[in-house]
C-alpha positions as CSV (number, residue, x, y, z in Angstrom):
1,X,140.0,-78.8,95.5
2,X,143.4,-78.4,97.0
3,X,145.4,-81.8,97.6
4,X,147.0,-80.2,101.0
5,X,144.5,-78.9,103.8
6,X,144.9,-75.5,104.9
7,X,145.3,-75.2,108.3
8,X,141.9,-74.3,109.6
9,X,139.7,-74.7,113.0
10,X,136.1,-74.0,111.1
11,X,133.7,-75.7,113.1
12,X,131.0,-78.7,112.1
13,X,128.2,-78.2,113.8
14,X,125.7,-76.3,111.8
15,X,124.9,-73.3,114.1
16,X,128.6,-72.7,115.1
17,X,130.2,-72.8,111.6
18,X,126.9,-70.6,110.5
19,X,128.9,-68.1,113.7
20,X,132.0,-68.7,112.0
21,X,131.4,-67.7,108.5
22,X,129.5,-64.7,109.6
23,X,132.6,-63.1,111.6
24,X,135.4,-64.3,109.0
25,X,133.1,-62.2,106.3
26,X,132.4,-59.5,108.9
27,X,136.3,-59.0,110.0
28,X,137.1,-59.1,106.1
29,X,135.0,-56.3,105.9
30,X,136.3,-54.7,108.5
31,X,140.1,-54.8,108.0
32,X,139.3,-54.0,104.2
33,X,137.7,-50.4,105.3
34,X,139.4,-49.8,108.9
35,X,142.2,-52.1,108.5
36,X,143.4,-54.8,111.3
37,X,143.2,-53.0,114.4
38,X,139.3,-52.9,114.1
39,X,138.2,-53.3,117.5
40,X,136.8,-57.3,118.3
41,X,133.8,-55.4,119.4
42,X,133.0,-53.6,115.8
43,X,133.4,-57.2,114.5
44,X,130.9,-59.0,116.5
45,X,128.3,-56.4,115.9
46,X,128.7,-56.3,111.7
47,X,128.6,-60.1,112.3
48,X,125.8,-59.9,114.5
49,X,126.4,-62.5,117.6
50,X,127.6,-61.0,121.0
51,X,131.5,-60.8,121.5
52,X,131.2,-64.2,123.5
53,X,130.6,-66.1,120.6
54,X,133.6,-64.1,119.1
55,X,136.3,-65.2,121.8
56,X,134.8,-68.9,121.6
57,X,135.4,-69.0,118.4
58,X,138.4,-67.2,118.0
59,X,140.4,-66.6,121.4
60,X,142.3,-63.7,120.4
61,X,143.0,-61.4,117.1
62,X,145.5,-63.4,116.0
63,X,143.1,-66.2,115.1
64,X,140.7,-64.5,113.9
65,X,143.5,-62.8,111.6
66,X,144.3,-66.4,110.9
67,X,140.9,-67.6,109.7
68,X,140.6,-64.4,107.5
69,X,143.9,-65.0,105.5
70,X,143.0,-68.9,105.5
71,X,139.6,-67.7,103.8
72,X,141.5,-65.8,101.5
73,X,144.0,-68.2,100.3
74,X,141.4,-70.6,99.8
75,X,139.3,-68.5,97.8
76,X,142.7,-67.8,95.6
77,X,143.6,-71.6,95.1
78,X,139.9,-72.0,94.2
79,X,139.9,-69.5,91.4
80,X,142.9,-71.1,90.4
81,X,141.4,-74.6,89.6
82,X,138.0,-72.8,88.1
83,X,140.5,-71.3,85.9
84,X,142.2,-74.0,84.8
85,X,138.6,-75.5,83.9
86,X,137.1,-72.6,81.8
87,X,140.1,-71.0,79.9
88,X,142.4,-71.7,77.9
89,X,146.0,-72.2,79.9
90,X,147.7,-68.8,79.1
91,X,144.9,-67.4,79.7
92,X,144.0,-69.1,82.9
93,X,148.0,-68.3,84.3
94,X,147.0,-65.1,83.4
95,X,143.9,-64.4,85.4
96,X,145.0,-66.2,88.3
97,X,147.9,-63.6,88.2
98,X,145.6,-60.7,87.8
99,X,143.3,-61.9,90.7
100,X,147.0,-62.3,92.9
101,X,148.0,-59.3,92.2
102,X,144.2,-57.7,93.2
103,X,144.7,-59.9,96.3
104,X,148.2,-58.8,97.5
105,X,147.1,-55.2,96.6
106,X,144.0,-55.4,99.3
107,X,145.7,-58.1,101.8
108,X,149.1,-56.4,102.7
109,X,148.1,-54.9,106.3
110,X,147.0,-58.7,107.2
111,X,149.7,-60.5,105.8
112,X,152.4,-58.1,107.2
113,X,150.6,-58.5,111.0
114,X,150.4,-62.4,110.9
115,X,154.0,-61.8,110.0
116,X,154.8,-60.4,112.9
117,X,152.7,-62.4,115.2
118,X,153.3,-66.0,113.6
119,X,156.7,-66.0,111.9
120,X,157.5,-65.9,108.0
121,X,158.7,-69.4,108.3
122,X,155.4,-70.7,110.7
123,X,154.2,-74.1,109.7
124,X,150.8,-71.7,109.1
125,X,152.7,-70.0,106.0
126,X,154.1,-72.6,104.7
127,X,150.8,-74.6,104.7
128,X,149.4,-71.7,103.1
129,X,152.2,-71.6,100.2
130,X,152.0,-75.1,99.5
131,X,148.5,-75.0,98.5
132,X,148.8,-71.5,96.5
133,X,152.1,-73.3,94.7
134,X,150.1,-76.8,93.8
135,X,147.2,-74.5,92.3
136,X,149.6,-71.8,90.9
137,X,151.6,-75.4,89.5
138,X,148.7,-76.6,87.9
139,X,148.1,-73.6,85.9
140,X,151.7,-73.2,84.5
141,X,152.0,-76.7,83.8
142,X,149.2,-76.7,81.5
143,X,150.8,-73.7,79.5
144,X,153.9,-75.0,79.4
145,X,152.5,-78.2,78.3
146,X,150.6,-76.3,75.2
147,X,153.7,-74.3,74.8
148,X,152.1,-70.6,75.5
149,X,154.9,-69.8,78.0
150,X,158.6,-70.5,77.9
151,X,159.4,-74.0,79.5
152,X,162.0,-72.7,82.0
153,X,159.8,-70.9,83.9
154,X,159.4,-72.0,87.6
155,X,156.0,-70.5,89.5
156,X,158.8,-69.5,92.2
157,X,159.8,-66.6,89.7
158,X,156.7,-66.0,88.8
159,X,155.0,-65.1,92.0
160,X,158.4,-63.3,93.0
161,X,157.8,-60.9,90.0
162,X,154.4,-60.3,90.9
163,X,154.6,-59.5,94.1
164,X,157.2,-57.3,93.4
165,X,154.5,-55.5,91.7
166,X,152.7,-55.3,95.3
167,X,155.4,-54.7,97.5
168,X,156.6,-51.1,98.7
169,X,155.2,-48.4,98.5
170,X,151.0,-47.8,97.7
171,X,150.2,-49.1,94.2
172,X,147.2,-47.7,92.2
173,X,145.4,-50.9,90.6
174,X,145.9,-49.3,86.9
175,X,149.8,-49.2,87.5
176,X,149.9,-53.2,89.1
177,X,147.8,-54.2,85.8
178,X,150.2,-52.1,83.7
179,X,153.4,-54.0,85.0
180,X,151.7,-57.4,85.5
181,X,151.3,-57.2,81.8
182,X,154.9,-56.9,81.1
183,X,155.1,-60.0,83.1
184,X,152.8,-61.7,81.1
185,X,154.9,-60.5,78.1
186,X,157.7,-62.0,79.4
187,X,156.2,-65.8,80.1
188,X,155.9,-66.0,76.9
189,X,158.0,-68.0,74.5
């Protein structure tokens, strides 16, 4: 799917990567209704395996904060290439946008603590935005190449303008779609 490997530490044996999945998708949850100071505790329970199995897997918050965001990114650089396979290219740029935008609307809180704990600059980030830019790439390439966006257009300026649509203050999903469509406007020629 993605050329460049995210940096993750899921595991291979059947039984522990069974674990794994269970508390990413129970600490997604979590942080989506409670937000990222959930207790490790809460986690293991919605997951259902004792908090052991939690600190094997990940040894502190950070990790598991890690493994949620890697989960996430991956899931965005997926929809990304299913894009590009089903729609046309506009419109393909265009729903990959719409799905950042609902991404950065629900991911702030985690983002902003890995932030603090990793470093804007960490080779973890920057792992993380080279996939997103070689799927995010892809997708303008293929509308610039049919012509249904303006052919100056770098993806830097792009994602710049839509998370400026995210950033601040709360923003009500109506309003985000609202200004993501002037953006849209705008890519084209």
């Amino acid at each position: 799917m993605t050329s460049t490997p995210l940096p993750t530490r899921r595991p291979t044996r059947a039984d522990a990567a069974r674990n794994y999945d269970l508390l990413v998708s129970a600490a997604r949850e979590a942080f989506a209704e409670h937000g990222t100071d959930t207790s490790l505790e809460e986690i293991a329970r919605r997951a259902g395996v004792g908090i052991g199995t939690l600190y094997r897997r990940f040894p502190n918050r950070t990790a598991l904060l890690e493994a949620v965001y890697i989960d996430e990114i991956q899931s965005v650089c997926n929809r990304a290439y299913n894009f590009h396979e089903e729609l046309a290219p506009f419109d393909a740029l265009a729903a990959w946008l719409r799905s950042f935008v609902g991404y950065s609307i629900s991911k702030k809180s985690l983002a902003g603590e890995l932030t603090v704990a990793l470093g804007k600059d960490s080779e973890f980030f920057t792992a993380c935005k080279v996939n997103v830019r070689e799927a995010g790439d892809l997708l303008l390439d293929a509308a610039k190449a049919d012509g249904s966006v303006r052919q100056e257009l770098q993806l830097m300026d792009i994602l710049r303008l839509v998370g400026g649509i995210t950033m601040g203050r709360e923003m009500e999903p109506d309003q985000a779609n609202r200004l993501l469509d002037i953006v849209l406007a705008g890519l084209r020629p």
